[in-house]
PyMOL Python script that loads the backbone (N, CA, C, O; Angstrom):
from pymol import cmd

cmd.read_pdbstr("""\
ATOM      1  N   UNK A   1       0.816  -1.192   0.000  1.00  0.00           N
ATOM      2  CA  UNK A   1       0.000   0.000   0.000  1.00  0.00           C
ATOM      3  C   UNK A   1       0.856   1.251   0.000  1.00  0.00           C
ATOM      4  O   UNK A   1       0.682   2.104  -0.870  1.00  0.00           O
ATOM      5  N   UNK A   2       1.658   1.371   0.825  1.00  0.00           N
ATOM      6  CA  UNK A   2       2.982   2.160   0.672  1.00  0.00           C
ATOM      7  C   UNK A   2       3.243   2.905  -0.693  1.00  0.00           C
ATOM      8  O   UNK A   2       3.008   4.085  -0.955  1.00  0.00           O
ATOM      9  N   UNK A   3       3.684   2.112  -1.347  1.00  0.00           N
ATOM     10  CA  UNK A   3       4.203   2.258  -3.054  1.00  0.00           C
ATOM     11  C   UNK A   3       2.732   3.183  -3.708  1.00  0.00           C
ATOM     12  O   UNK A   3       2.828   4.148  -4.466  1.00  0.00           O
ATOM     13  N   UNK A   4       1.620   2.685  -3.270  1.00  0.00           N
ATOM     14  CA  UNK A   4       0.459   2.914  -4.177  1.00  0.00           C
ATOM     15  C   UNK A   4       0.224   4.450  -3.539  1.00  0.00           C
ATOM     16  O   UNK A   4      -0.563   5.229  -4.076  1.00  0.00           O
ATOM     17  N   UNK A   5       0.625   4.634  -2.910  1.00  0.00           N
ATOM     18  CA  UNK A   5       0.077   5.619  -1.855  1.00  0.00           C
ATOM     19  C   UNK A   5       1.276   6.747  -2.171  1.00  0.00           C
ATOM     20  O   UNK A   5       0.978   7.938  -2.260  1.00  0.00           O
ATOM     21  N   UNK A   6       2.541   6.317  -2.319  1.00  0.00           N
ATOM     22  CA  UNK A   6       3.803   7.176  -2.621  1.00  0.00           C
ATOM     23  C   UNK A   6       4.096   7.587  -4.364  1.00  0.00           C
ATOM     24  O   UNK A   6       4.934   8.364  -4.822  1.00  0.00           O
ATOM     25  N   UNK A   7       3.101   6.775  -5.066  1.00  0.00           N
ATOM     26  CA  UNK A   7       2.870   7.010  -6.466  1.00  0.00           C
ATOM     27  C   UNK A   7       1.578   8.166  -6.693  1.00  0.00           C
ATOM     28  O   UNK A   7       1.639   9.044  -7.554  1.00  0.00           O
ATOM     29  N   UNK A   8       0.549   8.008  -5.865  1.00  0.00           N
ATOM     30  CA  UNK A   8      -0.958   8.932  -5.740  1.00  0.00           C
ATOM     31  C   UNK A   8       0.057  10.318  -5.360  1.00  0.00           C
ATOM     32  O   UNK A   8      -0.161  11.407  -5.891  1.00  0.00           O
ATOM     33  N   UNK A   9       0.852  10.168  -4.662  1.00  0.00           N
ATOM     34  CA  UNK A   9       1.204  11.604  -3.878  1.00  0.00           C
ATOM     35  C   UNK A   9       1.852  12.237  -5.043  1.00  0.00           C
ATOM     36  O   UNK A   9       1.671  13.389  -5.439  1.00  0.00           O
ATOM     37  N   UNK A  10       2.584  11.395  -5.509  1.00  0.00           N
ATOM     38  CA  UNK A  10       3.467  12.207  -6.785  1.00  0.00           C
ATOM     39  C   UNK A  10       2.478  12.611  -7.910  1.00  0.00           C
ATOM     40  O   UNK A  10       2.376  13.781  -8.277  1.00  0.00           O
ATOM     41  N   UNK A  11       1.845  11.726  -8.374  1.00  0.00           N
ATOM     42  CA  UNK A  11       0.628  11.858  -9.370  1.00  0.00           C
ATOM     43  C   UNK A  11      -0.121  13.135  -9.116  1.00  0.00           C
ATOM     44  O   UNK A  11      -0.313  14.017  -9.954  1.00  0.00           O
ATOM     45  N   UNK A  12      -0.571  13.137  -7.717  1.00  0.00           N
ATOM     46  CA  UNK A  12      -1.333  13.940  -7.236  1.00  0.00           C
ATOM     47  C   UNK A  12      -0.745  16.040  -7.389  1.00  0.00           C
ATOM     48  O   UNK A  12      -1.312  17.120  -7.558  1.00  0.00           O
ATOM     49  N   UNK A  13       0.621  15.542  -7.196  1.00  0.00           N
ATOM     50  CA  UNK A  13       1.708  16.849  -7.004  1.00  0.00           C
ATOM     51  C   UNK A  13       1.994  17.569  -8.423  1.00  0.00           C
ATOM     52  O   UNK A  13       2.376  18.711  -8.674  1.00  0.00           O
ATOM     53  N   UNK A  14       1.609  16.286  -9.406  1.00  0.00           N
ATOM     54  CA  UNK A  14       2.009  16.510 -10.546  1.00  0.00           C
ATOM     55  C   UNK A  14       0.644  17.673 -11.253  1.00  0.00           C
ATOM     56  O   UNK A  14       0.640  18.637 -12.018  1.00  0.00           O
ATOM     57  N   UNK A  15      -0.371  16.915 -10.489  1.00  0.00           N
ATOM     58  CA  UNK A  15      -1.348  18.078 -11.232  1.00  0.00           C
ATOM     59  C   UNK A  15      -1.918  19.327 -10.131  1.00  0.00           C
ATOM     60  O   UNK A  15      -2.743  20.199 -10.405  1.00  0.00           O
ATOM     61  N   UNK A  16      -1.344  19.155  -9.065  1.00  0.00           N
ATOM     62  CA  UNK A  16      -1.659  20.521  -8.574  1.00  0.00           C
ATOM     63  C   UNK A  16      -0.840  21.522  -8.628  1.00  0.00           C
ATOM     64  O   UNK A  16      -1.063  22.714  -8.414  1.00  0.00           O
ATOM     65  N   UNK A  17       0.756  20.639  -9.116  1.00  0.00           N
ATOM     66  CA  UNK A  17       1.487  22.282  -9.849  1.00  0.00           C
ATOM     67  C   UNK A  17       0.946  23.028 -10.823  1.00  0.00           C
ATOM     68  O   UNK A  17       0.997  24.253 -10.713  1.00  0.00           O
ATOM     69  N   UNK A  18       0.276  22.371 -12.051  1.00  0.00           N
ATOM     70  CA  UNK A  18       0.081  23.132 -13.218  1.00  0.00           C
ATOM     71  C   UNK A  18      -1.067  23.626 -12.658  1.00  0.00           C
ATOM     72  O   UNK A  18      -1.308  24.694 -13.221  1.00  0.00           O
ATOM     73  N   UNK A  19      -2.200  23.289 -11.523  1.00  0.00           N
ATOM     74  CA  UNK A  19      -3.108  24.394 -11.312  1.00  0.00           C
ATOM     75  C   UNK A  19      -2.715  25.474 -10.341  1.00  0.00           C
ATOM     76  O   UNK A  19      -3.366  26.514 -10.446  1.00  0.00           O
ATOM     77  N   UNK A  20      -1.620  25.430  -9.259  1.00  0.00           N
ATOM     78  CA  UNK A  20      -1.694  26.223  -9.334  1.00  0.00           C
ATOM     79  C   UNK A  20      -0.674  27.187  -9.770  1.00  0.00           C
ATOM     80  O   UNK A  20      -0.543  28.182  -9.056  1.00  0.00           O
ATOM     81  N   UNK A  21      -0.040  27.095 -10.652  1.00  0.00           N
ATOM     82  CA  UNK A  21       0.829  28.008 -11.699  1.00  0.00           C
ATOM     83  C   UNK A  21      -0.086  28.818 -12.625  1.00  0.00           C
ATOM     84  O   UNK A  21       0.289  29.973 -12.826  1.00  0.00           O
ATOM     85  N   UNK A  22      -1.318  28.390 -13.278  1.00  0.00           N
ATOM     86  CA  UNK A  22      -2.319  28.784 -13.949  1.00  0.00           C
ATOM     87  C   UNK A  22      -3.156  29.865 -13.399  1.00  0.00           C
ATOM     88  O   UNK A  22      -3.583  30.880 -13.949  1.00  0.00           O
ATOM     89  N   UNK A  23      -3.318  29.365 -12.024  1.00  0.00           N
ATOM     90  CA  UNK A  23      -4.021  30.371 -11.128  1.00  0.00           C
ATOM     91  C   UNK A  23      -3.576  31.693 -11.029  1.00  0.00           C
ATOM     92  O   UNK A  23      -4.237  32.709 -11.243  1.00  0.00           O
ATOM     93  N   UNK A  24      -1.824  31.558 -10.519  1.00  0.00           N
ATOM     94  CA  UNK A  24      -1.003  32.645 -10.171  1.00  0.00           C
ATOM     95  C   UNK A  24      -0.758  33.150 -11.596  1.00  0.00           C
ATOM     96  O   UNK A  24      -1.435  34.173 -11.699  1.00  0.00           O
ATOM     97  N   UNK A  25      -0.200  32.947 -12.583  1.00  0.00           N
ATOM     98  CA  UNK A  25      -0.162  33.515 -14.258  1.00  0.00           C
ATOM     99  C   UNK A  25      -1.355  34.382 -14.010  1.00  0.00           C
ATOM    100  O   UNK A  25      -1.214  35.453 -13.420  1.00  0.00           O
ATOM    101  N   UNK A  26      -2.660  33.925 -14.481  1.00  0.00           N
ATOM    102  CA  UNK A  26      -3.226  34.719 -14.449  1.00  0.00           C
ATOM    103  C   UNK A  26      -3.822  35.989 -13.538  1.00  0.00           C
ATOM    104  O   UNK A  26      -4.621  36.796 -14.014  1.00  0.00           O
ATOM    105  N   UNK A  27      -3.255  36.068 -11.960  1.00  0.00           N
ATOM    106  CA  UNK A  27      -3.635  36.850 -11.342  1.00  0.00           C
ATOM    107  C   UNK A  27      -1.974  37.850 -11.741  1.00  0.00           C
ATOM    108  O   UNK A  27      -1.929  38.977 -11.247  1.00  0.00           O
ATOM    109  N   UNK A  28      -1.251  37.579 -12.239  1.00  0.00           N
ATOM    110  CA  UNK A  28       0.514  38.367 -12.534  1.00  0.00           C
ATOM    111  C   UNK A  28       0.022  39.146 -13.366  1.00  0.00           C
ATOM    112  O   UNK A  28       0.309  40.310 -13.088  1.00  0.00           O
ATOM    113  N   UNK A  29      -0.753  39.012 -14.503  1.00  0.00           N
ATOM    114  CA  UNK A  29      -1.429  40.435 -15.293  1.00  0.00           C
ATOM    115  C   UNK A  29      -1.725  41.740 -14.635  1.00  0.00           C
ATOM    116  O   UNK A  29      -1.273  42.855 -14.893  1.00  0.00           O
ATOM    117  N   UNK A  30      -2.830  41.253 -13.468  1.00  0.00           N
ATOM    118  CA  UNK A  30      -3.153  42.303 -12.762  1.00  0.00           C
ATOM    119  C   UNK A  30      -1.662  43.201 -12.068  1.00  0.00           C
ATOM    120  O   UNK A  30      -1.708  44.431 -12.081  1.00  0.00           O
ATOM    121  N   UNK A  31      -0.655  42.635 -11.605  1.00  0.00           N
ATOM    122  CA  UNK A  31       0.330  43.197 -10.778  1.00  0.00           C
ATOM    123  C   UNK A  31      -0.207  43.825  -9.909  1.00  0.00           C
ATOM    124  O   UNK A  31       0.120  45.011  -9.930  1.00  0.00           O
ATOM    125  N   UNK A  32      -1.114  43.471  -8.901  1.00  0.00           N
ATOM    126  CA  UNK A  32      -1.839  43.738  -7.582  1.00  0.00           C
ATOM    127  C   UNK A  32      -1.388  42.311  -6.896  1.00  0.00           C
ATOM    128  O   UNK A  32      -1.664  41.193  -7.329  1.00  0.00           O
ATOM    129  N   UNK A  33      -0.425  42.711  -5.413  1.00  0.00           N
ATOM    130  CA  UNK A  33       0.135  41.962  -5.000  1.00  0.00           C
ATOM    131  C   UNK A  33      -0.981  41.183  -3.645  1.00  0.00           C
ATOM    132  O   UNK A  33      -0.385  40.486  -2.824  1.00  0.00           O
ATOM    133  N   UNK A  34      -2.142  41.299  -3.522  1.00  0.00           N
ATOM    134  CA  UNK A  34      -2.904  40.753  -2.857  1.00  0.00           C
ATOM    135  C   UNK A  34      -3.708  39.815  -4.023  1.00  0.00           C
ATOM    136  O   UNK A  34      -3.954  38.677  -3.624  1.00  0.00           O
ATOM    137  N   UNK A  35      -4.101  40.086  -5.243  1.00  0.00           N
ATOM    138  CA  UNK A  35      -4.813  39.297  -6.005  1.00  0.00           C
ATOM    139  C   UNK A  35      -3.996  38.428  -6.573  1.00  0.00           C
ATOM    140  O   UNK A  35      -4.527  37.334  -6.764  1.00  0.00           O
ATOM    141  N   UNK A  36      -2.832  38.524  -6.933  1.00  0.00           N
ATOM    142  CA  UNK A  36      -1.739  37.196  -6.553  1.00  0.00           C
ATOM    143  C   UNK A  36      -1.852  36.399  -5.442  1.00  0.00           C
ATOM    144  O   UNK A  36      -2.302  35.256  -5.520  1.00  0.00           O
ATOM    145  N   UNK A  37      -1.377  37.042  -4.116  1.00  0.00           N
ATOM    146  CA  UNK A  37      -1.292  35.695  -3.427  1.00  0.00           C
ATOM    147  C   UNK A  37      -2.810  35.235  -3.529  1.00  0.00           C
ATOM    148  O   UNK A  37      -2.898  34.018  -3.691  1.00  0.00           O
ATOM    149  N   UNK A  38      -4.202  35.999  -3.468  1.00  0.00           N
ATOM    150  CA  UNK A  38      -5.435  35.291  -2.929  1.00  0.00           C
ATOM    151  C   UNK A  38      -5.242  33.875  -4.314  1.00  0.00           C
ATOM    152  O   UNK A  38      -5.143  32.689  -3.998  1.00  0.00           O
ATOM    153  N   UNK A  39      -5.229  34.288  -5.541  1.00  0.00           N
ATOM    154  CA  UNK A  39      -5.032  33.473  -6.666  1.00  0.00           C
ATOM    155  C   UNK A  39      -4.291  32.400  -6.483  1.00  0.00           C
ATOM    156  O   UNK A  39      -4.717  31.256  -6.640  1.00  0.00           O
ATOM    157  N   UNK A  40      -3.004  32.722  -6.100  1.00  0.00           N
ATOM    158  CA  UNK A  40      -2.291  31.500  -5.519  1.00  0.00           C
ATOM    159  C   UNK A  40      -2.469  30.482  -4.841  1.00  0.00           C
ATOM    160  O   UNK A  40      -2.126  29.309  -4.989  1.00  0.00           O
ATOM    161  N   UNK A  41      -3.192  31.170  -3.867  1.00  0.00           N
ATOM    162  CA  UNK A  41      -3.726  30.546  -2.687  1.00  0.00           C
ATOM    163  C   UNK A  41      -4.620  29.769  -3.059  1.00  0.00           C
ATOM    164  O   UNK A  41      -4.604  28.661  -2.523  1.00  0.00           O
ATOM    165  N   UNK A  42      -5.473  29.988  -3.865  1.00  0.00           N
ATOM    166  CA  UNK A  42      -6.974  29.406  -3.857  1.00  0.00           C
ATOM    167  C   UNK A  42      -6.512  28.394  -5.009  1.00  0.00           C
ATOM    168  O   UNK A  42      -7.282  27.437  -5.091  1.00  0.00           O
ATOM    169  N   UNK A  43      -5.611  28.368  -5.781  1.00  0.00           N
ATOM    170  CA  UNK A  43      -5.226  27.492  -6.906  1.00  0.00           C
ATOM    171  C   UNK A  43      -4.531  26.487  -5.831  1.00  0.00           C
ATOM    172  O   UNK A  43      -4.795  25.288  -5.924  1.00  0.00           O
ATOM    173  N   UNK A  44      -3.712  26.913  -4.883  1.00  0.00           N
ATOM    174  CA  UNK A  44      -2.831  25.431  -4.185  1.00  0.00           C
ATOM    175  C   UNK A  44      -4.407  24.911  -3.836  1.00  0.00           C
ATOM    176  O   UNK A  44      -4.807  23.924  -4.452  1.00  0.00           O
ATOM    177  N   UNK A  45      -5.128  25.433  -3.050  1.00  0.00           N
ATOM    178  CA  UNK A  45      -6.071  24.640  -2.318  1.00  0.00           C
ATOM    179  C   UNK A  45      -6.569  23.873  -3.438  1.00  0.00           C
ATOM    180  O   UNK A  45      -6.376  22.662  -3.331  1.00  0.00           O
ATOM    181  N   UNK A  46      -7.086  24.214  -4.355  1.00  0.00           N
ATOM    182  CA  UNK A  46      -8.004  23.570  -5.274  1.00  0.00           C
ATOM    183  C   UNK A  46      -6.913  22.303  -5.948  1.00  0.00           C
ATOM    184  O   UNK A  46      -7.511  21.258  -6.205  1.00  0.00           O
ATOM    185  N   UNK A  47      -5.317  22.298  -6.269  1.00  0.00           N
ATOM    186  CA  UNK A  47      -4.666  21.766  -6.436  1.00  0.00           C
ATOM    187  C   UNK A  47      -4.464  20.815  -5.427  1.00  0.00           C
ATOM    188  O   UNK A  47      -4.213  19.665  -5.786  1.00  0.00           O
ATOM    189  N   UNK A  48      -4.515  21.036  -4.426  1.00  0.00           N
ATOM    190  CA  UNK A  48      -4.268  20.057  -3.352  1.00  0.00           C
ATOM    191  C   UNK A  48      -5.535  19.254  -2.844  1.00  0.00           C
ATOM    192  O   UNK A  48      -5.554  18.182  -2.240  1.00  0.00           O
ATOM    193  N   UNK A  49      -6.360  19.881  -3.160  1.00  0.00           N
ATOM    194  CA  UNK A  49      -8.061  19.046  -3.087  1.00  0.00           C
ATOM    195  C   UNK A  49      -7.899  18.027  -3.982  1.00  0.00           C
ATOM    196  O   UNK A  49      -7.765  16.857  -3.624  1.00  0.00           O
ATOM    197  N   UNK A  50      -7.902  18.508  -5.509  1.00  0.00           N
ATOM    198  CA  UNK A  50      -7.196  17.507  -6.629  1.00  0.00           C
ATOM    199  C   UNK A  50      -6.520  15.952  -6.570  1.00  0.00           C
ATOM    200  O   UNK A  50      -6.881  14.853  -6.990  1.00  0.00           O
ATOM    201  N   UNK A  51      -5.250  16.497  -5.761  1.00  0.00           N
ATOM    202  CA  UNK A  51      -4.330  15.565  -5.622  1.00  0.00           C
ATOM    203  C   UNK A  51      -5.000  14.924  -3.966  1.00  0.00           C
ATOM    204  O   UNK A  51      -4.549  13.779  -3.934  1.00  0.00           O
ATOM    205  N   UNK A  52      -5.191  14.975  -3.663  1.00  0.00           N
ATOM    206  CA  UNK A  52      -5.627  14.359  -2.455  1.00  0.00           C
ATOM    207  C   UNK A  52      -6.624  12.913  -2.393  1.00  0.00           C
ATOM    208  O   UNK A  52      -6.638  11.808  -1.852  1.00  0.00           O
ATOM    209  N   UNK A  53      -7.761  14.104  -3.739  1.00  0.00           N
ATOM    210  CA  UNK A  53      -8.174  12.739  -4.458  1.00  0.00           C
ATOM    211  C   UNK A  53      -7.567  11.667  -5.041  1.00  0.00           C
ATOM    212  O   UNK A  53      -7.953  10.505  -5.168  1.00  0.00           O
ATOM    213  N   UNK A  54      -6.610  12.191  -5.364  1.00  0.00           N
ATOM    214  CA  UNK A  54      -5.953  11.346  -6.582  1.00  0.00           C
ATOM    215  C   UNK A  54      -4.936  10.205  -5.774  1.00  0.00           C
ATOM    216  O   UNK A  54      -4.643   9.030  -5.997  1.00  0.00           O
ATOM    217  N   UNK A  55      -4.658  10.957  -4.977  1.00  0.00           N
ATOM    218  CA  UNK A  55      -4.076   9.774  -3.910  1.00  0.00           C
ATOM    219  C   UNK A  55      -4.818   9.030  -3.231  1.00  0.00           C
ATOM    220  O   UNK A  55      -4.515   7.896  -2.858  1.00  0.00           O
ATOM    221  N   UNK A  56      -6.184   9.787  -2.944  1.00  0.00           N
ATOM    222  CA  UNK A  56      -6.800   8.204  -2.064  1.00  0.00           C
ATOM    223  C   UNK A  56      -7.355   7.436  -3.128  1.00  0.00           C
ATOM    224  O   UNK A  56      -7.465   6.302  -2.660  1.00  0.00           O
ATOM    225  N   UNK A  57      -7.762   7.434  -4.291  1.00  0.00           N
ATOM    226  CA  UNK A  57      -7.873   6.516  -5.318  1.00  0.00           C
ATOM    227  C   UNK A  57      -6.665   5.447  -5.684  1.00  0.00           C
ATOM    228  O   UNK A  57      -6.777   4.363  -6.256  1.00  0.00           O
ATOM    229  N   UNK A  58      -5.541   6.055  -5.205  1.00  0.00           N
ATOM    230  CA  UNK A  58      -4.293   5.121  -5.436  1.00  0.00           C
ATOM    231  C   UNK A  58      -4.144   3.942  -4.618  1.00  0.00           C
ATOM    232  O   UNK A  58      -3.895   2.794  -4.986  1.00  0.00           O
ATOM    233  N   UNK A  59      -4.463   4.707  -2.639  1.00  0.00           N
ATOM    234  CA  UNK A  59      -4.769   3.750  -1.747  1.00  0.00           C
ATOM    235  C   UNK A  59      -5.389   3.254  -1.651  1.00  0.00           C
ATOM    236  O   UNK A  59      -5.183   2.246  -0.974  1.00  0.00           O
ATOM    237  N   UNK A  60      -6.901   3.499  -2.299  1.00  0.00           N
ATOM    238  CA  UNK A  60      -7.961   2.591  -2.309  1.00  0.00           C
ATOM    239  C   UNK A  60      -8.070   1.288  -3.634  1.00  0.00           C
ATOM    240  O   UNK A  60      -8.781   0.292  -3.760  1.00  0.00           O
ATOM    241  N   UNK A  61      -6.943   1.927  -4.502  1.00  0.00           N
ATOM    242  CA  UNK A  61      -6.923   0.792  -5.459  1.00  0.00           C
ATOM    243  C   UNK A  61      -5.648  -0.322  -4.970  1.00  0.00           C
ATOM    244  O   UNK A  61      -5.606  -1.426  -5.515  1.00  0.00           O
ATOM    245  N   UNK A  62      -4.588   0.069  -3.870  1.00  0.00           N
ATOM    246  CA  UNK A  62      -3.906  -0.494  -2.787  1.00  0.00           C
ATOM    247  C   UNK A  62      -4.507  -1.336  -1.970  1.00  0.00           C
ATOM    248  O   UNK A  62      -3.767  -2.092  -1.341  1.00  0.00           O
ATOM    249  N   UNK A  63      -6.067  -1.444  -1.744  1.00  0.00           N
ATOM    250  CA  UNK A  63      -6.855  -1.983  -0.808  1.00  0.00           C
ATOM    251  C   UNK A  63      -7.732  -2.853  -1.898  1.00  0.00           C
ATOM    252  O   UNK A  63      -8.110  -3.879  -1.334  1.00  0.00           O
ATOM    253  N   UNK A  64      -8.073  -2.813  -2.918  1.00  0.00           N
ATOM    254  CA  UNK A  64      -8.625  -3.661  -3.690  1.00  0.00           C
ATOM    255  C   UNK A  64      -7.681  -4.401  -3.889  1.00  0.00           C
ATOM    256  O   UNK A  64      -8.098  -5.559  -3.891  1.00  0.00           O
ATOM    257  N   UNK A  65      -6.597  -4.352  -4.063  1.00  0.00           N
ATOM    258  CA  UNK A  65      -5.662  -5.537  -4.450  1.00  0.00           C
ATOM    259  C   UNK A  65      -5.711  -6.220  -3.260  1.00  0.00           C
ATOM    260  O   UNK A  65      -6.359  -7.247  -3.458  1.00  0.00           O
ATOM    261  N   UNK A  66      -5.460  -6.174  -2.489  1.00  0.00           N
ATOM    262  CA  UNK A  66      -5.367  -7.299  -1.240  1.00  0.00           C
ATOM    263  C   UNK A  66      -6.298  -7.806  -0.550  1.00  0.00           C
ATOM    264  O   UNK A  66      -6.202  -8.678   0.314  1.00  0.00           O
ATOM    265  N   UNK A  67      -7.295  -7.219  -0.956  1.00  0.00           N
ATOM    266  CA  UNK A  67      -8.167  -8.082  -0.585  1.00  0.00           C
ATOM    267  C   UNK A  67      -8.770  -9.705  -1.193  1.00  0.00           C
ATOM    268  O   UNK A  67      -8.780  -9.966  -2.396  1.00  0.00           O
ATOM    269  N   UNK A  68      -9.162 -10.514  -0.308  1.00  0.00           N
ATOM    270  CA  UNK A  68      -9.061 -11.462  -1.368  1.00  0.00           C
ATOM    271  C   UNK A  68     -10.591 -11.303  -2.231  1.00  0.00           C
ATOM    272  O   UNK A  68     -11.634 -10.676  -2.041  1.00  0.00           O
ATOM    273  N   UNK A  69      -9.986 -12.399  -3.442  1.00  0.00           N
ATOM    274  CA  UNK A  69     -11.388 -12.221  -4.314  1.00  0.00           C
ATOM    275  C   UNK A  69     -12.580 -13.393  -3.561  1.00  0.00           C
ATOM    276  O   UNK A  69     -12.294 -14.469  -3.035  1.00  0.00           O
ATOM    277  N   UNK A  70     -13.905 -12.799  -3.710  1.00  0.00           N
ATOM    278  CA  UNK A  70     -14.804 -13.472  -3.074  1.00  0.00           C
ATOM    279  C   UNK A  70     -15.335 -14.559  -4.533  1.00  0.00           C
ATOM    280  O   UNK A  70     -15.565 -14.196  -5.686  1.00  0.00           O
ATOM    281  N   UNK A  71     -15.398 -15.826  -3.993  1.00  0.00           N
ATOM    282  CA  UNK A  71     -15.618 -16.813  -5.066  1.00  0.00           C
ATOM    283  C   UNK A  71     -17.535 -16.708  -5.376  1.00  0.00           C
ATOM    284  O   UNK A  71     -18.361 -16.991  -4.507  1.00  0.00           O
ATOM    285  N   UNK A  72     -17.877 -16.259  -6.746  1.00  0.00           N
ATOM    286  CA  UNK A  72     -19.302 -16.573  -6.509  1.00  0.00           C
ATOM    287  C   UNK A  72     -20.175 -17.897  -6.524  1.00  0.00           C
ATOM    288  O   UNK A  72     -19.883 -18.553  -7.524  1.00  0.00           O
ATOM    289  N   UNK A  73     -20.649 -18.196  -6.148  1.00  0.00           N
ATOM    290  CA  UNK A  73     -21.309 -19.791  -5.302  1.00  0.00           C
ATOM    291  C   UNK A  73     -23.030 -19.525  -6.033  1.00  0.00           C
ATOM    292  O   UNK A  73     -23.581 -18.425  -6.069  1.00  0.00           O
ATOM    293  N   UNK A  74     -23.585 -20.728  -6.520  1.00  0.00           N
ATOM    294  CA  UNK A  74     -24.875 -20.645  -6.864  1.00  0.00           C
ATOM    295  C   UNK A  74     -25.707 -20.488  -6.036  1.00  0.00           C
ATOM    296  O   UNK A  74     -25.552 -20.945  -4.903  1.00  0.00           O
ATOM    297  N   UNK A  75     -26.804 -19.797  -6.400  1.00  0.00           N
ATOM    298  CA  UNK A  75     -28.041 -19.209  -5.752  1.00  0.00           C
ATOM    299  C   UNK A  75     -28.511 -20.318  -5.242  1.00  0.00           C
ATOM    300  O   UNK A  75     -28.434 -21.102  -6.188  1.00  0.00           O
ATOM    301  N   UNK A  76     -29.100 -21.081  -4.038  1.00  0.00           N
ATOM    302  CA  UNK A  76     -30.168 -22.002  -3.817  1.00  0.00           C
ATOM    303  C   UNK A  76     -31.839 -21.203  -3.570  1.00  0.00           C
ATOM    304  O   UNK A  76     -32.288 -20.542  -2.633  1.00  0.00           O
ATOM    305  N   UNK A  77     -32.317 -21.557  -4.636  1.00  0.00           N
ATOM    306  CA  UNK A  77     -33.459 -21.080  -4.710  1.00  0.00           C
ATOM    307  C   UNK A  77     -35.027 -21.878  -4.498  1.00  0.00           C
ATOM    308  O   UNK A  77     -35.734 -22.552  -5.247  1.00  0.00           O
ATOM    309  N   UNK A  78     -35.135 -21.448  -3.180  1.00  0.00           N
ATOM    310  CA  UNK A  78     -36.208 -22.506  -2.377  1.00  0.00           C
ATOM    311  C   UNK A  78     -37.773 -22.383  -2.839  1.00  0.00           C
ATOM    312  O   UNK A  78     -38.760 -22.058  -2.179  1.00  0.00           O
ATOM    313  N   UNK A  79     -37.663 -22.708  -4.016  1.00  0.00           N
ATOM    314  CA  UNK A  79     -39.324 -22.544  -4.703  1.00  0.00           C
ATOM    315  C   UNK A  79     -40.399 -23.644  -4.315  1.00  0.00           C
ATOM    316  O   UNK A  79     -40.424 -24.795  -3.877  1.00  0.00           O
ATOM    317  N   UNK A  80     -41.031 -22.924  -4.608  1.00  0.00           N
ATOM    318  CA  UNK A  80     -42.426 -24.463  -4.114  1.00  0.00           C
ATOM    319  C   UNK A  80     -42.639 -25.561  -5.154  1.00  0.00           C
ATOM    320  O   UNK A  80     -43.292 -25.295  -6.163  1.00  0.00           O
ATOM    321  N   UNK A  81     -42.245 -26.494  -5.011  1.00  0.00           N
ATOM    322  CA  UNK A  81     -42.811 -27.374  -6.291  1.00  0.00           C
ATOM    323  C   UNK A  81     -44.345 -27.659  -7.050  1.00  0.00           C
ATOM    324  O   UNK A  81     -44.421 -28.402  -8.029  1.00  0.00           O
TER     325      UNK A  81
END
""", "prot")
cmd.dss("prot")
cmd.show_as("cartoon", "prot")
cmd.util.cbc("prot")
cmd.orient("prot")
Protein backbone atom coordinates (compact mmCIF):
# COMPACT_ATOMS: atom_id res chain seq x y z
CA UNK A 1 0.00 0.00 0.00
CA UNK A 2 2.98 2.16 0.67
CA UNK A 3 4.20 2.26 -3.05
CA UNK A 4 0.46 2.91 -4.18
CA UNK A 5 0.08 5.62 -1.85
CA UNK A 6 3.80 7.18 -2.62
CA UNK A 7 2.87 7.01 -6.47
CA UNK A 8 -0.96 8.93 -5.74
CA UNK A 9 1.20 11.60 -3.88
CA UNK A 10 3.47 12.21 -6.79
CA UNK A 11 0.63 11.86 -9.37
CA UNK A 12 -1.33 13.94 -7.24
CA UNK A 13 1.71 16.85 -7.00
CA UNK A 14 2.01 16.51 -10.55
CA UNK A 15 -1.35 18.08 -11.23
CA UNK A 16 -1.66 20.52 -8.57
CA UNK A 17 1.49 22.28 -9.85
CA UNK A 18 0.08 23.13 -13.22
CA UNK A 19 -3.11 24.39 -11.31
CA UNK A 20 -1.69 26.22 -9.33
CA UNK A 21 0.83 28.01 -11.70
CA UNK A 22 -2.32 28.78 -13.95
CA UNK A 23 -4.02 30.37 -11.13
CA UNK A 24 -1.00 32.64 -10.17
CA UNK A 25 -0.16 33.51 -14.26
CA UNK A 26 -3.23 34.72 -14.45
CA UNK A 27 -3.63 36.85 -11.34
CA UNK A 28 0.51 38.37 -12.53
CA UNK A 29 -1.43 40.43 -15.29
CA UNK A 30 -3.15 42.30 -12.76
CA UNK A 31 0.33 43.20 -10.78
CA UNK A 32 -1.84 43.74 -7.58
CA UNK A 33 0.13 41.96 -5.00
CA UNK A 34 -2.90 40.75 -2.86
CA UNK A 35 -4.81 39.30 -6.01
CA UNK A 36 -1.74 37.20 -6.55
CA UNK A 37 -1.29 35.69 -3.43
CA UNK A 38 -5.43 35.29 -2.93
CA UNK A 39 -5.03 33.47 -6.67
CA UNK A 40 -2.29 31.50 -5.52
CA UNK A 41 -3.73 30.55 -2.69
CA UNK A 42 -6.97 29.41 -3.86
CA UNK A 43 -5.23 27.49 -6.91
CA UNK A 44 -2.83 25.43 -4.19
CA UNK A 45 -6.07 24.64 -2.32
CA UNK A 46 -8.00 23.57 -5.27
CA UNK A 47 -4.67 21.77 -6.44
CA UNK A 48 -4.27 20.06 -3.35
CA UNK A 49 -8.06 19.05 -3.09
CA UNK A 50 -7.20 17.51 -6.63
CA UNK A 51 -4.33 15.57 -5.62
CA UNK A 52 -5.63 14.36 -2.45
CA UNK A 53 -8.17 12.74 -4.46
CA UNK A 54 -5.95 11.35 -6.58
CA UNK A 55 -4.08 9.77 -3.91
CA UNK A 56 -6.80 8.20 -2.06
CA UNK A 57 -7.87 6.52 -5.32
CA UNK A 58 -4.29 5.12 -5.44
CA UNK A 59 -4.77 3.75 -1.75
CA UNK A 60 -7.96 2.59 -2.31
CA UNK A 61 -6.92 0.79 -5.46
CA UNK A 62 -3.91 -0.49 -2.79
CA UNK A 63 -6.85 -1.98 -0.81
CA UNK A 64 -8.63 -3.66 -3.69
CA UNK A 65 -5.66 -5.54 -4.45
CA UNK A 66 -5.37 -7.30 -1.24
CA UNK A 67 -8.17 -8.08 -0.59
CA UNK A 68 -9.06 -11.46 -1.37
CA UNK A 69 -11.39 -12.22 -4.31
CA UNK A 70 -14.80 -13.47 -3.07
CA UNK A 71 -15.62 -16.81 -5.07
CA UNK A 72 -19.30 -16.57 -6.51
CA UNK A 73 -21.31 -19.79 -5.30
CA UNK A 74 -24.88 -20.65 -6.86
CA UNK A 75 -28.04 -19.21 -5.75
CA UNK A 76 -30.17 -22.00 -3.82
CA UNK A 77 -33.46 -21.08 -4.71
CA UNK A 78 -36.21 -22.51 -2.38
CA UNK A 79 -39.32 -22.54 -4.70
CA UNK A 80 -42.43 -24.46 -4.11
CA UNK A 81 -42.81 -27.37 -6.29
Amino acid sequence: MNWHLFRGIIVGALFALPITWIAAADALAAESFPEILACTVFGLAAGLCIGALIAANFSRLALDENEPAVAQRPLKVNAPA
